[in-house]
N, CA, C and O atoms as a Tinker XYZ file with bonds, in Angstrom:
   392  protein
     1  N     -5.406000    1.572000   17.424000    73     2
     2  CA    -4.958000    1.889000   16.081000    64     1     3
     3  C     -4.717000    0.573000   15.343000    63     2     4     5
     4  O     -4.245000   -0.377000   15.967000    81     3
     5  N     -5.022000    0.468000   14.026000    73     3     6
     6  CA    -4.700000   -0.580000   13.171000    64     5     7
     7  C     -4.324000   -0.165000   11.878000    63     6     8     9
     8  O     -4.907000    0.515000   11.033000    81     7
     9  N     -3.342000   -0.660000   11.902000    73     7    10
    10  CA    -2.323000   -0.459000   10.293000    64     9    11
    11  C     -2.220000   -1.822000    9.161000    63    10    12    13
    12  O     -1.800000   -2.953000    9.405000    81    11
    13  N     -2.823000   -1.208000    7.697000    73    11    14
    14  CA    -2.628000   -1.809000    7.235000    64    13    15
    15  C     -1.064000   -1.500000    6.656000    63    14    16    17
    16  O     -0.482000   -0.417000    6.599000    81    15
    17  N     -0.660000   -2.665000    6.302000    73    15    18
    18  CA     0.684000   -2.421000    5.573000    64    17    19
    19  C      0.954000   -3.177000    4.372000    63    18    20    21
    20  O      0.855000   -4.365000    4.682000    81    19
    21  N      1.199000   -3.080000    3.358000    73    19    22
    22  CA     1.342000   -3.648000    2.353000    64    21    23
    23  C      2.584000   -3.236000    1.202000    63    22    24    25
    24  O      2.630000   -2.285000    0.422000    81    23
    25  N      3.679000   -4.496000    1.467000    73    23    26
    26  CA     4.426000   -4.715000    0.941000    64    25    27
    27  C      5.116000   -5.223000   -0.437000    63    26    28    29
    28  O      5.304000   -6.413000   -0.690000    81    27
    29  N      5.480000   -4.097000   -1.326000    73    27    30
    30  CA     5.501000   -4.398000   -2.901000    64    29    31
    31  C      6.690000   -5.343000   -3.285000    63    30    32    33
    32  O      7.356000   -5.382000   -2.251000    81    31
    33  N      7.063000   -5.812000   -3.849000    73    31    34
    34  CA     7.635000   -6.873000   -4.426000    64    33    35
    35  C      8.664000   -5.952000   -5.600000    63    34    36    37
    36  O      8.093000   -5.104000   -6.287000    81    35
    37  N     10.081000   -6.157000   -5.765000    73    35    38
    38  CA    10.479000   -5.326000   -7.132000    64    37    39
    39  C     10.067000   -5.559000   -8.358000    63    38    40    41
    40  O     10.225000   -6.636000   -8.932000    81    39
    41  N      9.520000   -4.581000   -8.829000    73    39    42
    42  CA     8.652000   -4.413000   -9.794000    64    41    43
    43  C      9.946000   -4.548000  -11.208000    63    42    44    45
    44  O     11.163000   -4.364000  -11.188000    81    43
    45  N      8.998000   -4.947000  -12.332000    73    43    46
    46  CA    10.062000   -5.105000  -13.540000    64    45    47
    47  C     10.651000   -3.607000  -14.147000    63    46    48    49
    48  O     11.500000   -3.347000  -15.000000    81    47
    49  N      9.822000   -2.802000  -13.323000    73    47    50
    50  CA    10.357000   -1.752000  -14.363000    64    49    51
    51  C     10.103000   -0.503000  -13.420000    63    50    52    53
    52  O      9.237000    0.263000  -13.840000    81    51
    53  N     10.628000   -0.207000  -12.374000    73    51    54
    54  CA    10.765000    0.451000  -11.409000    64    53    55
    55  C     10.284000    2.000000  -11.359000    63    54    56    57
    56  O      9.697000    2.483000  -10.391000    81    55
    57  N     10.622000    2.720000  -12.559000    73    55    58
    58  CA    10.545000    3.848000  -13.292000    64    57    59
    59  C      8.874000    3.796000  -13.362000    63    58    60    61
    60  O      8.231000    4.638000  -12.737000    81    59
    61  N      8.310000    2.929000  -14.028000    73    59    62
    62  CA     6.547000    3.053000  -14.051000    64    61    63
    63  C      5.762000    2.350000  -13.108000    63    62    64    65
    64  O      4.534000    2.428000  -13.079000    81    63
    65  N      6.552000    1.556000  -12.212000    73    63    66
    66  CA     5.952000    1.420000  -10.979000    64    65    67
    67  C      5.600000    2.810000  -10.298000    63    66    68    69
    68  O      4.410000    3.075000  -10.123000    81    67
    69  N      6.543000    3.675000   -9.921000    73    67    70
    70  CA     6.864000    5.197000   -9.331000    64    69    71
    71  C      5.808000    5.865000   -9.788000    63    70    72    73
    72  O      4.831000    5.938000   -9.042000    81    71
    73  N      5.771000    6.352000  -10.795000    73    71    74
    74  CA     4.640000    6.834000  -12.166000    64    73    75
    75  C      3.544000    6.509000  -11.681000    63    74    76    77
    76  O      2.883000    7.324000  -11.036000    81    75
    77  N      3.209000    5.483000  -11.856000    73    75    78
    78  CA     2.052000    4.764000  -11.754000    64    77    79
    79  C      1.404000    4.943000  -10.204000    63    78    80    81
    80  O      0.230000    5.159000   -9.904000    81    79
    81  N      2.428000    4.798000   -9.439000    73    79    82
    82  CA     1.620000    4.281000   -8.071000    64    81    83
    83  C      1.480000    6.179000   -7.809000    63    82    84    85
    84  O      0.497000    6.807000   -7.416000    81    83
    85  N      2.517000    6.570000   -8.103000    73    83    86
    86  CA     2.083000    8.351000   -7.456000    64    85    87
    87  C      1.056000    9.052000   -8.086000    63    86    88    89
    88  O      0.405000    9.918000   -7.502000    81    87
    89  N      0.849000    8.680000   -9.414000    73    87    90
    90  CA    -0.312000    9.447000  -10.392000    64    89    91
    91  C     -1.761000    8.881000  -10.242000    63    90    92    93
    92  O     -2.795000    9.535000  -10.379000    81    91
    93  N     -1.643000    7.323000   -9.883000    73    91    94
    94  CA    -2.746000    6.420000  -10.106000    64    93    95
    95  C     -3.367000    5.727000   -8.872000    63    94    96    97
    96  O     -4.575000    5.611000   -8.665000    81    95
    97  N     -2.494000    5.341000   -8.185000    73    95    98
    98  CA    -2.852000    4.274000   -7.099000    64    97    99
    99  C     -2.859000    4.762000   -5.741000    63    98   100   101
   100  O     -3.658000    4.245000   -4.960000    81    99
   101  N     -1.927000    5.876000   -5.256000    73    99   102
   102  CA    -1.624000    6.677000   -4.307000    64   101   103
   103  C     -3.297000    7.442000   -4.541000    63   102   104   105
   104  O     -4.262000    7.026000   -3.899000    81   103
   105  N     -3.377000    8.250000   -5.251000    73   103   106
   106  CA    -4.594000    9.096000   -5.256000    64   105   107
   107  C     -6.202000    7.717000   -5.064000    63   106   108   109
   108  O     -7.347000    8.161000   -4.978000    81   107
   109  N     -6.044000    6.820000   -5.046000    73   107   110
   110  CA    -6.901000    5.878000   -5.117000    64   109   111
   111  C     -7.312000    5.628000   -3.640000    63   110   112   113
   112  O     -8.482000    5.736000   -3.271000    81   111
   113  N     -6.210000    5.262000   -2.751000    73   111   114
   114  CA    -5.993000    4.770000   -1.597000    64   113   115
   115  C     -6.178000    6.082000   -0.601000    63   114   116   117
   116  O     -6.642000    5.824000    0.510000    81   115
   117  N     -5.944000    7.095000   -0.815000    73   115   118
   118  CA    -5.601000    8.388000    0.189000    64   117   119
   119  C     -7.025000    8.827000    0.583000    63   118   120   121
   120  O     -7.177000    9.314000    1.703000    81   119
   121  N     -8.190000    8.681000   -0.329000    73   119   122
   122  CA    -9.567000    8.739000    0.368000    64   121   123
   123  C    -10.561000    8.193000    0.848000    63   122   124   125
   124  O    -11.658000    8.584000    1.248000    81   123
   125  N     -9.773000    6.706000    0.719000    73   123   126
   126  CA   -10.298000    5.824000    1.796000    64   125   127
   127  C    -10.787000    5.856000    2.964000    63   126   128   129
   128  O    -10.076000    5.608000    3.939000    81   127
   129  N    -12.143000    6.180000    3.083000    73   127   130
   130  CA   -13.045000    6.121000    4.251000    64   129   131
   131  C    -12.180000    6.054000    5.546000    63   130   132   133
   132  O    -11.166000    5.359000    5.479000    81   131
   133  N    -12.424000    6.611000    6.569000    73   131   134
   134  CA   -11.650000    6.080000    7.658000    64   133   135
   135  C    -10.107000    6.066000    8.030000    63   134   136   137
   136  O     -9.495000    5.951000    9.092000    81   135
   137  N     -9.727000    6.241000    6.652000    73   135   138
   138  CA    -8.036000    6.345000    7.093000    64   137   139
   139  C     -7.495000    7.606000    7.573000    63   138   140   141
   140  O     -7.672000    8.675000    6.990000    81   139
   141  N     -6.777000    7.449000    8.738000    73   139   142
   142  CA    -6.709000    8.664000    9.934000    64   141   143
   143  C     -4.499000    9.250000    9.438000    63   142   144   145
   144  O     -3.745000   10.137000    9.839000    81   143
   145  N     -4.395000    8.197000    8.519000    73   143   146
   146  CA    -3.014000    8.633000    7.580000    64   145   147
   147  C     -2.754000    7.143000    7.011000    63   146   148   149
   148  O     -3.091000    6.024000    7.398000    81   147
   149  N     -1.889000    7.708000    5.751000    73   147   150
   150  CA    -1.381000    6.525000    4.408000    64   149   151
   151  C      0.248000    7.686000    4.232000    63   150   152   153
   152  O      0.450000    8.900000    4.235000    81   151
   153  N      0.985000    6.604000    4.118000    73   151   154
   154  CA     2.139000    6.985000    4.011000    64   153   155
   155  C      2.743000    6.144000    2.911000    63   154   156   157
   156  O      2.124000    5.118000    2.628000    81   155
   157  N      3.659000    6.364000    2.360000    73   155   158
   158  CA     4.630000    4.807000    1.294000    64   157   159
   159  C      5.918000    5.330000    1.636000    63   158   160   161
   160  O      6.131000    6.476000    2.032000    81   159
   161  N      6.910000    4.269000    1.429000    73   159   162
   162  CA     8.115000    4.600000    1.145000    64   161   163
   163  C      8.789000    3.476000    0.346000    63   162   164   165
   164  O      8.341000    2.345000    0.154000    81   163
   165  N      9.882000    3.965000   -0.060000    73   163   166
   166  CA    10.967000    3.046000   -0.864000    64   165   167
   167  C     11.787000    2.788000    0.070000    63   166   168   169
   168  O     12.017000    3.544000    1.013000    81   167
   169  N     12.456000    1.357000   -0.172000    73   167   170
   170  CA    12.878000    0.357000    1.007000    64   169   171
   171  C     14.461000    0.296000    0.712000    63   170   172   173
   172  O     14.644000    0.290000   -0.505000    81   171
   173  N     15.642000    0.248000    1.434000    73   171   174
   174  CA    16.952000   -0.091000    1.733000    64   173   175
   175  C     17.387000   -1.134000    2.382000    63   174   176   177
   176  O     16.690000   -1.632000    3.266000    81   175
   177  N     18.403000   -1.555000    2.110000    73   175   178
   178  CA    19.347000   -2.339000    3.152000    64   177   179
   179  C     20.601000   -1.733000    3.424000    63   178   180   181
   180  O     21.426000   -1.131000    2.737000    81   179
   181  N     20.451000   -2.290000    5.466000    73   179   182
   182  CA    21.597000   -1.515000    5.703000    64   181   183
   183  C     22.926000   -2.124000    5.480000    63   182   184   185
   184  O     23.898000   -1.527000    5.943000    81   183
   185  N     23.076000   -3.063000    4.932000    73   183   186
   186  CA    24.126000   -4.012000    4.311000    64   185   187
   187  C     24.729000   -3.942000    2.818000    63   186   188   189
   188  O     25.917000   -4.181000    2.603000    81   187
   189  N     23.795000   -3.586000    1.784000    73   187   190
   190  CA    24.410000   -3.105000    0.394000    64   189   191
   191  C     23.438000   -3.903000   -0.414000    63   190   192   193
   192  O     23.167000   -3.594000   -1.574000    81   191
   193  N     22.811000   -5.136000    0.324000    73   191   194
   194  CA    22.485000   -6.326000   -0.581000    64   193   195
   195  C     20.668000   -5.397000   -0.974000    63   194   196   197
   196  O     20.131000   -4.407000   -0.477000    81   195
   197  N     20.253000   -6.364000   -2.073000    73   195   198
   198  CA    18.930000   -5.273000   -2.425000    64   197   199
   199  C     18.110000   -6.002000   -1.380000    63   198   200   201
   200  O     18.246000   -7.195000   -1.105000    81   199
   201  N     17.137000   -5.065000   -0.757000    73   199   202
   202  CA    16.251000   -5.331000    0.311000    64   201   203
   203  C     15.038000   -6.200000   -0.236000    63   202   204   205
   204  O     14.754000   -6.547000   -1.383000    81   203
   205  N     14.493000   -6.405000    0.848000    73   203   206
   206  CA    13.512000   -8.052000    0.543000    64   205   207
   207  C     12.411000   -7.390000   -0.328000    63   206   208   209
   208  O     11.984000   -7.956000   -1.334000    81   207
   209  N     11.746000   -5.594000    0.279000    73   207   210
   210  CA    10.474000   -5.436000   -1.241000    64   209   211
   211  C     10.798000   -4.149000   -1.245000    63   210   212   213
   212  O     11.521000   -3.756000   -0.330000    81   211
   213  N     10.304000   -3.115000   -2.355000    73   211   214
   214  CA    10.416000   -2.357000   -2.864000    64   213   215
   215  C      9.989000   -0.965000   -2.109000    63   214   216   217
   216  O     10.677000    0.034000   -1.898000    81   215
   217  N      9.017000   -1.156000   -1.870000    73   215   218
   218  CA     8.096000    0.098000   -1.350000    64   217   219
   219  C      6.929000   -0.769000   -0.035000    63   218   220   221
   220  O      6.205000   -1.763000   -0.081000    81   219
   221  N      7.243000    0.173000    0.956000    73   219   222
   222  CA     5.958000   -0.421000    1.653000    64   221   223
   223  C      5.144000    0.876000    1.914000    63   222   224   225
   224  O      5.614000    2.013000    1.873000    81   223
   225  N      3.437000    0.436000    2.278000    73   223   226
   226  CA     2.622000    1.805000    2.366000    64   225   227
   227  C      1.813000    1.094000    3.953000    63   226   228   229
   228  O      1.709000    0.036000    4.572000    81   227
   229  N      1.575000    1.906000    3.981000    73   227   230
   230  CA     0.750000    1.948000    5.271000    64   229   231
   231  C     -0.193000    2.980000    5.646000    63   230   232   233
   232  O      0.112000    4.133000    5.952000    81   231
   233  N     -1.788000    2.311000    5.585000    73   231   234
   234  CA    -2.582000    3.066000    6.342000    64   233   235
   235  C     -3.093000    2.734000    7.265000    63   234   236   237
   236  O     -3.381000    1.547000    7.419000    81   235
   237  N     -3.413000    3.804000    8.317000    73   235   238
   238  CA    -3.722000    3.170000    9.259000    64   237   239
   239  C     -5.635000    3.997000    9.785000    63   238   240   241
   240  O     -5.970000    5.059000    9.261000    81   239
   241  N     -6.417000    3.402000   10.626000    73   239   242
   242  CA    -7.420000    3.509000   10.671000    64   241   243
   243  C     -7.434000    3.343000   12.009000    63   242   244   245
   244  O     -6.490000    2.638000   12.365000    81   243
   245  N     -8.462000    3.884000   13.331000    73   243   246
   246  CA    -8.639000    3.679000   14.463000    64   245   247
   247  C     -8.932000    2.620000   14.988000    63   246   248   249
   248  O     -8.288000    2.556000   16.036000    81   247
   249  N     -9.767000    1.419000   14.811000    73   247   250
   250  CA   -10.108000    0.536000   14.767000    64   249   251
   251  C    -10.563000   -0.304000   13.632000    63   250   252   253
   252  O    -10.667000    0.092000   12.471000    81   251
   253  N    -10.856000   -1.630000   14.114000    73   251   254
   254  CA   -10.742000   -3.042000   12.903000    64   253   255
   255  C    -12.099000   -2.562000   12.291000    63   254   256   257
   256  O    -12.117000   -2.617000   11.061000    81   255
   257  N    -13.144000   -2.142000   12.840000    73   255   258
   258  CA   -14.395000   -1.637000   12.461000    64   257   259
   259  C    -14.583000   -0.667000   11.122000    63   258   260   261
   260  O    -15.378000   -0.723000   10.184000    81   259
   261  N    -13.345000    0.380000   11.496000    73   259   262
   262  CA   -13.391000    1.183000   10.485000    64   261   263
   263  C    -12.454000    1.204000    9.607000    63   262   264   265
   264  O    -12.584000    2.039000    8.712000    81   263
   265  N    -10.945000    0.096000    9.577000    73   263   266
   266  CA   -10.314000   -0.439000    8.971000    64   265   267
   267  C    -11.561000   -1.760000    7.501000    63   266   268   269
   268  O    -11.610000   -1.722000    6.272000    81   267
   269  N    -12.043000   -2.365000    8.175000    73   267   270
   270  CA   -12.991000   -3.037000    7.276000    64   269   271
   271  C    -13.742000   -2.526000    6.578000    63   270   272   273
   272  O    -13.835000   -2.707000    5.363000    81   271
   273  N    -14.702000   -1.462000    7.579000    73   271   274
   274  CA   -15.464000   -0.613000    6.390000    64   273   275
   275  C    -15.239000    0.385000    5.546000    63   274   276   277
   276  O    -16.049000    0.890000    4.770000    81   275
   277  N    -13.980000    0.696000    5.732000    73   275   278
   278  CA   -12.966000    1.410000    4.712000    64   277   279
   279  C    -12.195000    0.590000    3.283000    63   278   280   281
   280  O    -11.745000    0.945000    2.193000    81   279
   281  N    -12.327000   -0.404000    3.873000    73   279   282
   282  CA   -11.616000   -1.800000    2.658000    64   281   283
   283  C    -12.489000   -2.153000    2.255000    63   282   284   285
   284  O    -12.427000   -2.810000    1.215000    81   283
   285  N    -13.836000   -1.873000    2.924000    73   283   286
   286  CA   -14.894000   -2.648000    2.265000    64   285   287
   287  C    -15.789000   -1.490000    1.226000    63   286   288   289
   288  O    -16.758000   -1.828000    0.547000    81   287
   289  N    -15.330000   -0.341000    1.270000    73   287   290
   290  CA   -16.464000    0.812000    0.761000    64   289   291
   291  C    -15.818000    0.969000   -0.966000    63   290   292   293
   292  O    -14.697000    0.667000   -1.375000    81   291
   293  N    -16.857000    1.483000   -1.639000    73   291   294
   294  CA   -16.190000    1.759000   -3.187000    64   293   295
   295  C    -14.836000    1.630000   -3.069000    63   294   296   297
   296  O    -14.231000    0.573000   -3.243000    81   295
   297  N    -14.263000    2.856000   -2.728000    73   295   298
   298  CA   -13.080000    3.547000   -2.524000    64   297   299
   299  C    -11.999000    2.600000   -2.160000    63   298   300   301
   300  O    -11.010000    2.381000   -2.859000    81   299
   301  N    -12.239000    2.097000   -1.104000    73   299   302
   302  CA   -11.585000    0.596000   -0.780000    64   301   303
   303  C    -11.309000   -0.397000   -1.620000    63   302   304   305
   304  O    -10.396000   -1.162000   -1.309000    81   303
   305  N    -11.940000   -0.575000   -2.696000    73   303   306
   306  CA   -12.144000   -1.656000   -3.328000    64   305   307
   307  C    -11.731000   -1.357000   -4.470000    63   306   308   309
   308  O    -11.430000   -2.241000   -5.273000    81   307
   309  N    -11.630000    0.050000   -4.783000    73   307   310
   310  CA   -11.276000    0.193000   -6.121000    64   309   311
   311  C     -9.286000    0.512000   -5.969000    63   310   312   313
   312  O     -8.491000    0.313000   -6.888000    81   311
   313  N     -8.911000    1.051000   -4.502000    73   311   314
   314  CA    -8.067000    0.386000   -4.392000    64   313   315
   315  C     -7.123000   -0.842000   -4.668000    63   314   316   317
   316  O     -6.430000   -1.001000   -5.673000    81   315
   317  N     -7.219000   -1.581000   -3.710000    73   315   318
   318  CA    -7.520000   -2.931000   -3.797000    64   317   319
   319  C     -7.420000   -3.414000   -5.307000    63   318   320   321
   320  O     -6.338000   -3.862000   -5.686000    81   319
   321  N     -8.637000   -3.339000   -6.307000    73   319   322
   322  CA    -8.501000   -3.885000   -7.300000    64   321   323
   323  C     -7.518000   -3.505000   -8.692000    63   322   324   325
   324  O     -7.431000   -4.094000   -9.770000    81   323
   325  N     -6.615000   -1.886000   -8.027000    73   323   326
   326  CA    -5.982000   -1.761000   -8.800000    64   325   327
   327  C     -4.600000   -2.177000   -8.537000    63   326   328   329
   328  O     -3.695000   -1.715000   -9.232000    81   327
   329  N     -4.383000   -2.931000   -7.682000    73   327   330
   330  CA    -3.050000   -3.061000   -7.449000    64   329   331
   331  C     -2.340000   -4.467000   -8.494000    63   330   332   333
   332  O     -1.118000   -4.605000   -8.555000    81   331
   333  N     -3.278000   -5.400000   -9.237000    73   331   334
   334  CA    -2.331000   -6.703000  -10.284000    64   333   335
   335  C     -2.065000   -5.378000  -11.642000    63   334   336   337
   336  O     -1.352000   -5.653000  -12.607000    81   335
   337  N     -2.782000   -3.912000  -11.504000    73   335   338
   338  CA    -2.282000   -2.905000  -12.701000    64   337   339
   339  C     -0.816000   -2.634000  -12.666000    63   338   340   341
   340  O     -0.151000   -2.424000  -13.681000    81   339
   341  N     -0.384000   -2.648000  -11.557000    73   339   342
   342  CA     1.208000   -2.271000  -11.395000    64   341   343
   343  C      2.373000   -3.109000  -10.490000    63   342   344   345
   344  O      3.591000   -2.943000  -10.545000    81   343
   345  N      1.686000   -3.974000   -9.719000    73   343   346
   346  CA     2.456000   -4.531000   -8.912000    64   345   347
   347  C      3.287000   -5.673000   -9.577000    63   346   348   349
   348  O      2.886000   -6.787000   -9.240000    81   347
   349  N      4.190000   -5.673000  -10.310000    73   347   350
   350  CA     4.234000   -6.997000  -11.384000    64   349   351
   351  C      5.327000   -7.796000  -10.010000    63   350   352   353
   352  O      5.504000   -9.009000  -10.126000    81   351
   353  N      6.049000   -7.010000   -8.689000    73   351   354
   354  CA     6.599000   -7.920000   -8.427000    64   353   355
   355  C      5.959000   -8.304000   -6.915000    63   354   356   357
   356  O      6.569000   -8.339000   -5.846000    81   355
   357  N      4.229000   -8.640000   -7.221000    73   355   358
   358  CA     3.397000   -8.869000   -6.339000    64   357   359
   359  C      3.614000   -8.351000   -4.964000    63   358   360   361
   360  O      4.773000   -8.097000   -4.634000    81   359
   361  N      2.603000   -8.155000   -4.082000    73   359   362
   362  CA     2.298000   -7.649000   -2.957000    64   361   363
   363  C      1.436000   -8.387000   -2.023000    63   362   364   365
   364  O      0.529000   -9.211000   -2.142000    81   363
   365  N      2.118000   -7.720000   -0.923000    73   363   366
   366  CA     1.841000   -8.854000    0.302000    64   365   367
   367  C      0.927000   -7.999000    1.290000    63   366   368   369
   368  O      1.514000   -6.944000    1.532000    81   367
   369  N     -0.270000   -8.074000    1.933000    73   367   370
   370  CA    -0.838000   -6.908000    2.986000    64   369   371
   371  C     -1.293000   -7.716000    4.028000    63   370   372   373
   372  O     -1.825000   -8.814000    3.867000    81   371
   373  N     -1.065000   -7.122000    5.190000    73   371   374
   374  CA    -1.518000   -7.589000    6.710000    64   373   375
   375  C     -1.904000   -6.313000    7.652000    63   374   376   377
   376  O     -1.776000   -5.166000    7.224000    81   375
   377  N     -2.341000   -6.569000    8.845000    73   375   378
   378  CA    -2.688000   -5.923000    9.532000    64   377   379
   379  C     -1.997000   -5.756000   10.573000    63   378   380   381
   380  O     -1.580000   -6.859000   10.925000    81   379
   381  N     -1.603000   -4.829000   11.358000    73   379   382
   382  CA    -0.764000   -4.944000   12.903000    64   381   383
   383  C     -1.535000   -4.016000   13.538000    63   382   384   385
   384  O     -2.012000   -3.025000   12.985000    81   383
   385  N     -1.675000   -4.325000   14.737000    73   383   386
   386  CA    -2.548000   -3.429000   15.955000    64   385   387
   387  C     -2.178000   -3.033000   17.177000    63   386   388   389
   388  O     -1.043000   -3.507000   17.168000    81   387
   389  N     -2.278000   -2.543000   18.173000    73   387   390
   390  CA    -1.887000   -1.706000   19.347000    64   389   391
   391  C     -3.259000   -2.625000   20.442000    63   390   392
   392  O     -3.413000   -2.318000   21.624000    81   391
């Protein structure tokens, strides 16, 4: 299994980040070739202080094979290229594997 994960940054305006990523960017990412589940969530600290990013998502794909050719297909890419539309408090993505 390989998960991408990608970590949002607090956005300036939190309210149309939400909007945006559930109406626009979520539906973008969810038919991505190959992805076997995509999840997001909004992030806490268990201390009070505001947590390091906003929302993290994660999809994950069976292997690096079909992780790539899923990032690499339309769908992938049009992903991908929509994320400087909403992310104003930038985003970070990596891979972790089993």
């Amino acid at each position: 299994m390989h998960i991408v994960t990608v970590l949002y940054g607090h956005p300036t305006d939190p309210a149309a980040f939400d909007e945006y990523y559930e109406k626009t960017h979520a539906p973008l990412a969810a038919p991505i070739p190959g992805v076997r589940s995509f999840t997001y969530r909004h992030c806490a600290s268990l201390d009070g202080n505001p947590p390091p990013y906003y929302l993290i998502a994660e999809l994950s794909f069976d292997s690096m094979e079909s992780l790539q050719d899923g990032m690499g297909s339309a769908e992938g890419q049009a992903a991908a290229a929509d994320v400087p539309n909403f992310a104003s408090g930038g985003a970070t993505m990596f891979v972790a594997h089993d």
